[in-house]
N, C-alpha and C positions, 0 to 999 in steps of 0.2 A: 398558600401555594408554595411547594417545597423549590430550592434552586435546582437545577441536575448539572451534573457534570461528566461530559464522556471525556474519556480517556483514551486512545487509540495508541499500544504500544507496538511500534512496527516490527511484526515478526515476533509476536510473542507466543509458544506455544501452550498447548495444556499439559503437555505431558513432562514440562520442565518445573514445574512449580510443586511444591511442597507438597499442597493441597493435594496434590492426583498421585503421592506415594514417594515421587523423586527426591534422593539424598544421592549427596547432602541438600537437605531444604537449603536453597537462598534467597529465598521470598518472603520473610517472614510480614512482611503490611500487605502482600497480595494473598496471601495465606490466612492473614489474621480479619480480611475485608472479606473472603470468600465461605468463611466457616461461621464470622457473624451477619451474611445475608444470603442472596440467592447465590449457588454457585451451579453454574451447566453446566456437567461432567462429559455430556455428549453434543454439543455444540459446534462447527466446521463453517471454514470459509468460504464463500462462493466461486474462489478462485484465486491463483496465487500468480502473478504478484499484485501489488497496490492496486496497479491501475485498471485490476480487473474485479479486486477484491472490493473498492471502495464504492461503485455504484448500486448491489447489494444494500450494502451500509444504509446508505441515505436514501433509496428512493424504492428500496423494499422489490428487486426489481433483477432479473437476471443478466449477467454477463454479456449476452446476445440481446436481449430487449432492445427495443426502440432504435433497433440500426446498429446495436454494439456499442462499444467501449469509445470508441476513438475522441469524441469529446467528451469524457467523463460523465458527467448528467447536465447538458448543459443542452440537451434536446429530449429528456425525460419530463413527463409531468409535473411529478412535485416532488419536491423534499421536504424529510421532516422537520429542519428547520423554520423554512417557512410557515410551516402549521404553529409552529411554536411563537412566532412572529407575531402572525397574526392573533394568538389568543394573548400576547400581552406580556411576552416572557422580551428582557435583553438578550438580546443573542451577539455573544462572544466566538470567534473562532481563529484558532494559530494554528497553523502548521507548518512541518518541518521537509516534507516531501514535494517535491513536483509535481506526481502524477497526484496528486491530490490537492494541487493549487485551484486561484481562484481562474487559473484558463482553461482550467475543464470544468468550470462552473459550480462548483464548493463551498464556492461565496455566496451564492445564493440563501436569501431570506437572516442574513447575517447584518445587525447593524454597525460592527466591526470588525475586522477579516484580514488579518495578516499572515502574511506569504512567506514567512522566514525559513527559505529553500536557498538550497548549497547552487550557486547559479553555471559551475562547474557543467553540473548532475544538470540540471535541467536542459542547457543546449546540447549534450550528450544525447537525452532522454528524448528532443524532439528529432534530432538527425535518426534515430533507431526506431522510432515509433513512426516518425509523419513523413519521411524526407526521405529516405533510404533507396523502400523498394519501388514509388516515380519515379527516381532519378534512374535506378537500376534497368527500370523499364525501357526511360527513353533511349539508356544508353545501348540495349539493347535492339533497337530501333522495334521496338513493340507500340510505341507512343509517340503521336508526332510533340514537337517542342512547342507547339499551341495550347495542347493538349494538356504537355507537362504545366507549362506556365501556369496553365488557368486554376492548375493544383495549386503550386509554387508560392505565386506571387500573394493571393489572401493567408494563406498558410504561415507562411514566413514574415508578412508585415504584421499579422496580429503578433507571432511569437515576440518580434520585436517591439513592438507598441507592452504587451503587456511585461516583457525585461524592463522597460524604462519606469512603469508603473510600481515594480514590484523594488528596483533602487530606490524608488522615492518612497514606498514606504517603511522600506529597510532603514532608511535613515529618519524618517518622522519618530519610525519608534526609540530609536539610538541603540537599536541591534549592533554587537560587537561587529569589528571586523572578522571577515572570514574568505576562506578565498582570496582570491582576485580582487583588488583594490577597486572600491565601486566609483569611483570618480571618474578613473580613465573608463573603467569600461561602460559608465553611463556616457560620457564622449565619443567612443569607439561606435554605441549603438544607435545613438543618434543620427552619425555619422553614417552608418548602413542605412535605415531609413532614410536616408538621402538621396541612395544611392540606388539600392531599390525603387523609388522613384523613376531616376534617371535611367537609369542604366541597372535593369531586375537580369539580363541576361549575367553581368558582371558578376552580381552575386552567385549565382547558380552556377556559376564557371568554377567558383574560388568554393562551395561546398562539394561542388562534383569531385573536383582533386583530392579535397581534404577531409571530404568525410567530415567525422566529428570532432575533426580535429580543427574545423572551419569557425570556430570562435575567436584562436586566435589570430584570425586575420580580419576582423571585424572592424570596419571604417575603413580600410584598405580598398584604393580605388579599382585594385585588380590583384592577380594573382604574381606576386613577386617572386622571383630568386630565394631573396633576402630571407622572407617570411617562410617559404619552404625549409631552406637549410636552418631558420630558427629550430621549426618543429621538428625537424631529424634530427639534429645537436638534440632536442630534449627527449626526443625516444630513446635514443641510443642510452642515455644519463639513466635515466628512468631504466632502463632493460639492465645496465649495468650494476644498478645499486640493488635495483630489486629481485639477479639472477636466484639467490637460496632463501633470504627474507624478502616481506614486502615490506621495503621502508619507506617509500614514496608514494605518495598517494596523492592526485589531483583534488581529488575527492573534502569538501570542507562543510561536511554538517552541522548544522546549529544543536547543540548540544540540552538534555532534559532540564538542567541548570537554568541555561537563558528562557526553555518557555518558562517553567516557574517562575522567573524573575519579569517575566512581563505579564505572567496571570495576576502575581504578587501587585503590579500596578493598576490593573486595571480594577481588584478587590478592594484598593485602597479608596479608588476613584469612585466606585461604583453604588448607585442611587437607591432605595427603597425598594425599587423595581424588580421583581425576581429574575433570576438571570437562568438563562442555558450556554454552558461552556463546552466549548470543544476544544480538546486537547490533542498534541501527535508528538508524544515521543519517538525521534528516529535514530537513537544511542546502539539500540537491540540490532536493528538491521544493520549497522557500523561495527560490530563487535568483532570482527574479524580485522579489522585496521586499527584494533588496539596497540598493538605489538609497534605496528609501523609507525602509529603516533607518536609512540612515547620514542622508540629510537631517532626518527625523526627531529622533533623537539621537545628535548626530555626537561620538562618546567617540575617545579617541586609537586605540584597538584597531582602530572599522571603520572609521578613518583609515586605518589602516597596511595592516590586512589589504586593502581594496579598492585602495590603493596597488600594493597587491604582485602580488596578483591582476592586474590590468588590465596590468601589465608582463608577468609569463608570458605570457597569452593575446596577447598583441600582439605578439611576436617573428617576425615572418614571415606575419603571419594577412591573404591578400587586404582591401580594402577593402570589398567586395561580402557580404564573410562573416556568416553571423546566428548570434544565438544568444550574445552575447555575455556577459548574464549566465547563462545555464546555465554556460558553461564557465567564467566566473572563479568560480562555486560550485562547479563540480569539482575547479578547482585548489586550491581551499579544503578540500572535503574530502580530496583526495590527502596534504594535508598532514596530517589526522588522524590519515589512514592513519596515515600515516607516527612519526607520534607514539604512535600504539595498539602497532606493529612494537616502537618503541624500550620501551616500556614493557613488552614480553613479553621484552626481554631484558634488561632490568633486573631484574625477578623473578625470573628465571634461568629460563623457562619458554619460551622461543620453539623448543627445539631439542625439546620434547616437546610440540610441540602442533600440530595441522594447522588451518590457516584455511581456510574456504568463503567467498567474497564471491559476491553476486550483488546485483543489483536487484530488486525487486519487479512493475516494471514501467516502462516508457521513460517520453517524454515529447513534445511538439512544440516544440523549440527550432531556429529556423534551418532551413534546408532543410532539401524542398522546406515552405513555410510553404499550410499547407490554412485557416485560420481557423477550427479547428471547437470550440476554448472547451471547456468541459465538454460537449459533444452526446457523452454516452456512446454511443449507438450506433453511432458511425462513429471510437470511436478503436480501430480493429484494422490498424492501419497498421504496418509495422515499427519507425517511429519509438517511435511507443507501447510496442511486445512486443518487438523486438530487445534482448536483454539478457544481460550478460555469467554466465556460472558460472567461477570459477576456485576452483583447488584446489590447497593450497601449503602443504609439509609433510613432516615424518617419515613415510618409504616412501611419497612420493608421484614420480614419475618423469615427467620435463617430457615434455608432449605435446599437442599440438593434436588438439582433435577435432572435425571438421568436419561428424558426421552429425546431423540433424535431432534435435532432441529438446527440453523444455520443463519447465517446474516440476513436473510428477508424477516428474519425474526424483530430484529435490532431496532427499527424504526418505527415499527408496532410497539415496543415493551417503551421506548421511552414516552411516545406517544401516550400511551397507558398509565407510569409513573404522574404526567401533568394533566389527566382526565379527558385527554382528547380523544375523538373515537378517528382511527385511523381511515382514508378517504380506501373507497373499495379499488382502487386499482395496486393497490398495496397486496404483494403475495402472501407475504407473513402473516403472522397473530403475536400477541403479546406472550412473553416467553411463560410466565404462570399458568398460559391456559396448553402449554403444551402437554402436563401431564395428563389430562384429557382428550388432547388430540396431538397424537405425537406425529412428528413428519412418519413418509412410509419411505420417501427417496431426500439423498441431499444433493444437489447439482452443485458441480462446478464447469466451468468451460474458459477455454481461449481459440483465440486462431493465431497462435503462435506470435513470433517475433515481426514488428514492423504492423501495419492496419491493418482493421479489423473488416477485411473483404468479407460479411457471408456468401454474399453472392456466388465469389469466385476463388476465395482460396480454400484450403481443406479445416473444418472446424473439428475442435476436441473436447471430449468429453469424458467428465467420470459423474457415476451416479453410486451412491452409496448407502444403500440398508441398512438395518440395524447390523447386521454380521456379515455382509459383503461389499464387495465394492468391483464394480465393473469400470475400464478405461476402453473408448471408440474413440476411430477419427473417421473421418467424414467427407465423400468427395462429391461433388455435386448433389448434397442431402442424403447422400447413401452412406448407412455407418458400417462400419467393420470393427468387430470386437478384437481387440489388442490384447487384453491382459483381463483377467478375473483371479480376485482373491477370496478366498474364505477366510475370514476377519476372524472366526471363531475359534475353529484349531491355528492360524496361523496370522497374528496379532500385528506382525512387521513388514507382512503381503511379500514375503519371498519366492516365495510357492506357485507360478502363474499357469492357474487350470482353464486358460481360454480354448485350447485344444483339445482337451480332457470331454471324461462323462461324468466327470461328477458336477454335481448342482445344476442340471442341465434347467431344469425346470424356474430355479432362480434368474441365469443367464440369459434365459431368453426374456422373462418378466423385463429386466432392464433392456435386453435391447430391443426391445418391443417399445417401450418408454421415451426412447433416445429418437428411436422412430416418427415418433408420437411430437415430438416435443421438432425434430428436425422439419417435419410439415407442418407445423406453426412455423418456422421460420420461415421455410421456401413461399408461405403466404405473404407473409409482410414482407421479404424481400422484392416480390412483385407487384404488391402493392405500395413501396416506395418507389419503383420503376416507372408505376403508370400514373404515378402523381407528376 
């Protein structure tokens, strides 16, 4: 029984990598793991970003499934770890992202499971995703403060019960510092759950004012003077330094370096027993806060590495070209790669173990450049969802596969690598059998910024053909088509013929589908109503 190991690089797209034509190549181990095994040339995310992209992933299963996103898979059936679990495999898992920790239930079927998330990003991530638009509600008086609370109060004491969980494992494993000094803020949050206890209006007073800005007043028995004018003195600093460059950055992710260095421990550690790993580089999605790093605090390392980087990427690369720091954070991670490679063969384990890479979901670096920042609704662009699958390994036989298919694939093909037969509530199939049966549509969806209401807010959607791609939204289960491209003559989706005659007979197939797919939901949304 071979080991597997997935690789999850955030934000990594296909059309940046070597393999798919792009020079200057700076991929040379994802290029050289893609041409010696399965590489998916036509392969998309089920949605951008993480925390939309990552349920997909593991539980083979759509964006909107099972009530939506809002707690990851932690009210989905099954993941494929746990199938891996139970048939006898270690299961290993780190990750570097929040929306993909273990409180949106990721940990699951995992016998080890570390949460090495920037804890910045994560109290940020749960005021804009869980907090936001209750509060916005009741302040609107749309919601009595009963109402809110009953949101509030489990919402916000899990968040904090799993903060204190995830400092203590931070420090069991002897993860570097990063961020915010984890001692005071393990006291600070203690300190909140106290308080929460006592006095949960308190709390909800000092995040109403400050937003996301409400971590640093944590253990703070109310809303002070003192702690406001801290946080303005630090905007203002922040706005100042950061007016032409960003040099300042809150922001403290755990670097591809440190997982290596704690997969590197656990390989050391590790028994007889075939293992499944899961890995999450989050370097690729930081690649734009290279610049501010290093001006920041310029240490000889992001001397050298931003050195070396900016020389790969410039050998041959037009003037015109964008995207400069995505790729020298590619060339950066390539070189993990690379280092992850050498470490499986220094254990003596590289010749029994099959690796999965993929991305979670693309990105907007460099053409063509749309300006659209976080407007989740409108990142269903290939830039965004173009994303690579490769598969590289013991009995794995080089081969391009060019037929449509997408993340409900993923938990099927690993499934398949370790002889399992995937449980039928799984939408996917094993990616080898797609040249036989290739997708006809690939979904992706969100409902924008803040929770995932089907019920009540407007839902989004792109579906995309072999040569098209249609984008809806959706108000009360009724879509409207927004944008349609033809992928065939126009490769970069410039050209939007939603109002046009041509491809009519296309355009409707999808939104007939969208249709289709929108009363499946309005069912189960009714029927979690009269549960």
């Amino acid at each position: 029984m071979a080991n597997i190991i997935l690789l999850i690089i955030d934000t990594l797209r296909y059309d940046r990598m070597g393999i798919s034509g792009y020079r200057p190549a700076v991929t040379p181990n994802l290029d050289e793991l893609a041409a010696e095994g399965i590489n998916c040339a036509n392969y998309f995310s089920n949605g951008c970003v993480t925390s939309f992209a990552f349920p997909p992933m593991f539980t083979s299963s759509l964006p909107f499934d099972f009530g939506g996103y809002d707690e990851g898979i932690r009210h989905r059936p099954i993941s494929f770890p746990e199938l891996l679990q139970q048939d006898g495999f270690h299961t290993y898992g780190l990750v570097t992202g929040h929306p993909c920790s273990s409180h949106f239930g990721y940990g699951r079927g995992f016998d080890q499971f570390l949460d090495l998330i920037d804890l910045y990003q994560w109290f940020r991530s749960i005021y804009v995703a869980a907090l936001s638009e209750p509060i916005a509600t009741w302040q609107a008086g749309k919601l009595s403060e009963a109402e809110l609370m009953a949101i509030f109060v489990p919402k916000f004491g899990r968040v904090l019960m799993d903060t204190e969980n995830y400092i203590a494992a931070l420090d069991r494993a002897g993860a570097p510092p990063s961020g915010r000094p984890r001692a005071p803020l393990l006291a600070a949050v203690r300190a909140e759950r106290k308080l929460l206890d006592a006095a949960p209006g308190a709390c909800l007073e000092k995040i109403a004012a400050l937003k996301s800005d409400y971590q640093f007043a944590l253990g703070e028995n109310g809303l002070s003077r003192r702690t406001q004018r801290r946080i303005e003195r630090r905007k203002k600093l922040f706005s100042r330094f950061n007016k032409r460059i960003h040099l300042l950055s809150n922001r403290r992710a755990f670097d591809a370096g440190t997982v290596n260095r704690q997969f590197d421990g656990f390989l050391a550690r590790r028994s007889e027993q075939p293992f499944f790993a899961l890995l999450h580089y989050f370097d690729l999605h930081e690649a734009k806060l290279q610049i501010s790093k290093l001006l920041a605090r310029p240490t000889p390392r992001r001397i050298s590495d931003g050195i070396r980087a900016y020389r790969r990427i410039s050998k041959g690369r037009p003037p015109e070209q964008r995207g400069v720091l995505y790729d020298m954070g590619l060339a950066l991670v390539d070189e993990q790669l690379g280092a992850l490679r050498h470490m499986l063969r220094r254990h003596g384990v590289s010749e029994d173990t099959v690796i999965v890479i993929t991305g979670d979901h693309g990105t907007e670096a460099g053409a063509p450049h749309r300006g659209l920042g976080s407007n989740l609704p409108r990142l269903f662009y290939d830039e965004h969802l173009h994303v690579p699958l490769i598969v590289n390994g013991r009995g794995i036989a080089p081969q391009t596969i060019d037929a449509l298919s997408s993340h409900l694939d993923l938990a099927p093909t690993i499934l398949d690598i370790a002889g399992i037969a995937p449980p039928e509530v799984f939408q996917g199939i094993p990616i080898a059998a797609r040249r036989e049966h290739p997708e006809t549509l690939v979904w992706s969806e969100n409902a924008g910024l803040g929770r995932c209401d089907i019920a009540t807010k407007p839902l989004y959607f792109s579906v995309r053909s072999a040569g098209h791609r249609s984008i809806a939204r959706a108000e009360n289960f009724v879509p409207e088509l927004g944008e349609f491209y033809d992928l065939q003559n126009d490769p970069f989706a410039k050209d939007n013929l939603a109002g046009g005659e041509q491809c009519s007979e296309i355009r409707e197939s999808h939104l007939a589908a969208i249709r289709k797919r929108l009363e499946t939901l309005r069912a189960q949304s009714k029927g979690r109503d009269a549960a």
